[in-house]
C-alpha positions, 0 to 999 in steps of 0.5 A: 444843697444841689445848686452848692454842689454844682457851683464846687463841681464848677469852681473846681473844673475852673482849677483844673483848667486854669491850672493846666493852661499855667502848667503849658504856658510855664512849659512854653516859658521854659522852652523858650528860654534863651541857651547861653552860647560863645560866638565868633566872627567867621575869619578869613586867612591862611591855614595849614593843612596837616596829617598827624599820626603816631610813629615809634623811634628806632635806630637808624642803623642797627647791626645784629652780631652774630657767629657765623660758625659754632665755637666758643667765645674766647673774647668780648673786647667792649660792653654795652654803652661802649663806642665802637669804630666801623672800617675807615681806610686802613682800619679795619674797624673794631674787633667785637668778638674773638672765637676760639679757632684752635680746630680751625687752624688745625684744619687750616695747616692739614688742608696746606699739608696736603696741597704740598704734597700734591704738588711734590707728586704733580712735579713727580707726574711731570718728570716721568712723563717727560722721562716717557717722552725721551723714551719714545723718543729713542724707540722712534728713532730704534724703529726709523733705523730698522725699518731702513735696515729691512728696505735694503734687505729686501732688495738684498734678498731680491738681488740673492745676496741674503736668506730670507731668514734674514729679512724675517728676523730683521722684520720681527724686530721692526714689529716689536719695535712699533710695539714698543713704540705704542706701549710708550706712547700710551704710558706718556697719555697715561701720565698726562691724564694722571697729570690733569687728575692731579692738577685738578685735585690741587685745585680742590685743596686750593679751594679747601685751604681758601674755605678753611681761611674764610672759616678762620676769618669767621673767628674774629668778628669786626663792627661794620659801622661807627655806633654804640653797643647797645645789647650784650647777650652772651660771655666768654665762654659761652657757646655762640650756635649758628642759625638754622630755618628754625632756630635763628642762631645767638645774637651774641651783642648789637651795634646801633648808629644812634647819631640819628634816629628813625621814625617808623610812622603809620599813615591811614590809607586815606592820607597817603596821597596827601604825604610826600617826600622832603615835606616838613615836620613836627615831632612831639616825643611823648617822653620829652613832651616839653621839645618838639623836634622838627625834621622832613619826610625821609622815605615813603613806602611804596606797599600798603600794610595791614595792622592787626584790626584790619586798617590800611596804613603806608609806612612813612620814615623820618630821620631826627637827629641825636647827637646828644642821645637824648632819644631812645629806641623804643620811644613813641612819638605823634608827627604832624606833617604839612601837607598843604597850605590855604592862603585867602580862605574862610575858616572856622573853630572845628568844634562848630561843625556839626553832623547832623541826620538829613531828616532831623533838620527842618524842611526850609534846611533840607532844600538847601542846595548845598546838603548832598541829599545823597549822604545821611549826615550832612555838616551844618554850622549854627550861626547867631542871628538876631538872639537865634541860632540859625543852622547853615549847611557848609561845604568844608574843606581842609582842617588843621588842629583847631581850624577847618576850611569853610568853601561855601555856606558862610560869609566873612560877616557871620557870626558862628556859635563856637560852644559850649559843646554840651550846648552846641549837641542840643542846638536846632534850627531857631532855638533862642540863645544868648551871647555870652558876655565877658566877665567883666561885663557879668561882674559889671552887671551883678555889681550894679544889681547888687547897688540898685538892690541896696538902694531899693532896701534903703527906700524900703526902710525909709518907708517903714519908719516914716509909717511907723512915725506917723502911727 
């Protein structure tokens, strides 16, 4: 009974260990077995370097109308969608808007009214004092006659032939003569000060009558370009306010130039010293997602702007043409912009581009002089070499849409794994992999399994009746 008991406990430990070495050996199997992957000869060519970015669409002219003064609107001549004409030789473009000027042309006649008047009384000024000149005039001369008068009277007197008291009323008239002569002399000063007053204060209602036409003017409004009305905020008899620091005032219509179009375009800062002006583009309107439109790099901004989360971008415009205004403002877009073109390189699918951690490859991949051993994750590209996928590291260059640069690493014979991408995020150094085949080559295949079993079956059969017989 013992020696049955050693031989189960024997037989039974033979199990466990036979099972255990089957169990590693089909884990080792399962290992092993080949990753089915897509593969593509390395190309050599040309590629286009470009920068895409998204960009919103507006007018390319856009002029907000508003009052420049507070009244009422008394007339709005178009509606929106209405074709207006800007100023063009004699024309002086399209009346907008008509405000009531009713208390700017009474403004207007008061302010003339009281330049008449100013002037009447500077002509007024002007004949008095030349009135004051005459009478100065012939006190002057009163005075030159008396002061003779009293000459000769005094050598009258020395010689006795006078009183002295007629010299002394001779003299007395002399001095209220020369008093005279002063007074008037300082009326006409007076009047010809009274004169600049005035004079000056013509001037002021020369000024307040040409502020007072510039306000009447202000009443009716022109377009200032050839456009569309493309908004109408307000109506006849609406109140059109003027604007303050707070308050921007009523926009009462716009006028849009929509003959052309404006792309605003977001440039990431680490692409800004790649665009340039007149380069060519793409634009892919996502409401017209069936044309793209091709145009150049209008203008480049000079200054860095900052978006809401922070990111760096350079505002880049580009004008497309709308004769048929088919793009609307508001519209976005995605531009792609040539940058550069590669002649003569190396290329590659840009899905075979893998980054992967500098401690995560094997230690023959590592020494590779071309991984940076300063950066974390290095690109590498797996190449298919003889039923393995071999990981490579790569120098790579510029990147187009679909493709990137490869300027060391890979020669023009290799073959690269192009996918599955869930295949190639699992791939690692020397894992087994197969080619995947055409399917009319997998078809080919299961058709000739599919014969050679139906043979086989038919062998099958053959042998069982011919057993069958002999019994």
């Amino acid at each position: 009974m013992k020696v049955f008991i050693k031989i189960l406990v024997i037989v039974i430990v033979i199990v466990f260990i036979g099972g255990g070495i089957y169990n590693q050996v089909a884990k080792k199997n399962k290992k092993e077995a080949a990753v089915t992957v897509r593969v593509e000869k390395v190309t050599k060519g040309e590629l286009l370097e470009t920068v895409n970015a998204p960009g919103v669409i507006k007018p390319w002219r856009n002029v907000e109308i508003s009052a420049r003064i507070s009244a009422r609107l008394a007339e709005l001549p178009f509606e929106a969608g209405d074709l207006v004409k800007g100023p063009h030789d004699d024309n002086p473009g399209d009346l907008l808007v008509r405000l009531d000027s009713t208390d700017m042309q009474a403004s207007l006649q008061s302010t003339e009214a009281r330049r008449a008047a100013q002037e009447a009384q500077i002509e007024v000024a002007r004949v008095e004092i030349e009135s004051r000149k005459i009478s100065v005039q012939g006190i002057e001369l009163s005075l030159k006659q008396a002061r003779k008068q009293l000459e000769r009277r005094q050598l009258l007197l020395q010689t006795g032939d006078i009183t002295e008291i007629e010299v002394e009323e001779l003299q007395t008239r002399v001095d209220e003569l020369g008093t005279q002569l002063a007074s008037a002399m300082n009326a006409v000063k007076s009047s010809e000060m009274n004169l600049k007053v005035m004079e000056e204060n013509l001037k002021a209602a020369n000024a307040e009558i040409e502020r007072a036409r510039d306000m009447l003017s202000y009443a009716t409004i022109r377009s200032p370009i050839d456009g569309i009305v493309t908004r109408l905020n307000a109506e006849v008899g609406e109140i059109a306010m003027t604007g303050t620091m707070n308050n921007p005032g009523t926009v009462i219509l716009e006028v849009a130039d929509l003959s052309k179009m404006l792309l605003s375009v977001q440039i990431d800062e680490v692409d800004v010293d790649k665009v340039k002006e007149g380069q060519k583009v793409t634009v892919k309107i996502q409401a017209l997602p069936d044309e793209d439109f091709k145009s150049t790099i209008y203008k480049r901004s000079l200054v860095l702007l900052q978006d809401r989360m922070g990111t760096r971008y350079c505002e880049v415009e580009v004008l497309l043409d709308n004769p048929e205004h088919r793009i609307l403002s508001g519209m976005t877009a995605d531009v792609e912009i040539q940058v550069k073109q590669h002649d003569d390189i190396l290329k590659i699918p840009s899905q075979c581009v893998q980054g992967r951690e500098w401690d995560s490859l094997p230690i023959d991949v590592r020494d590779n002089p071309l991984i940076d051993k300063e950066k974390s994750i290095v690109p590498i590209v797996f190449t298919f070499e003889n039923g393995e996928a071999i990981a490579k590291p790569v120098i790579i260059g510029a990147s187009d849409m679909n493709d990137t640069v490869i300027e060391d690493g890979l020669e023009e014979t290799d073959q690269v794994i192009t996918g599955p991408y869930k295949e190639l995020e699992g791939l690692t150094h020397k894992k087994k992999v197969e080619e995947e085949k055409p399917e009319g080559e997998k078809a080919g295949k299961k058709e000739g399994q599919s014969i050679k079993d139906s043979e086989s079956e038919k062998s099958e059969m053959t042998s069982k009746d011919q057993g069958t017989k002999k019994e």
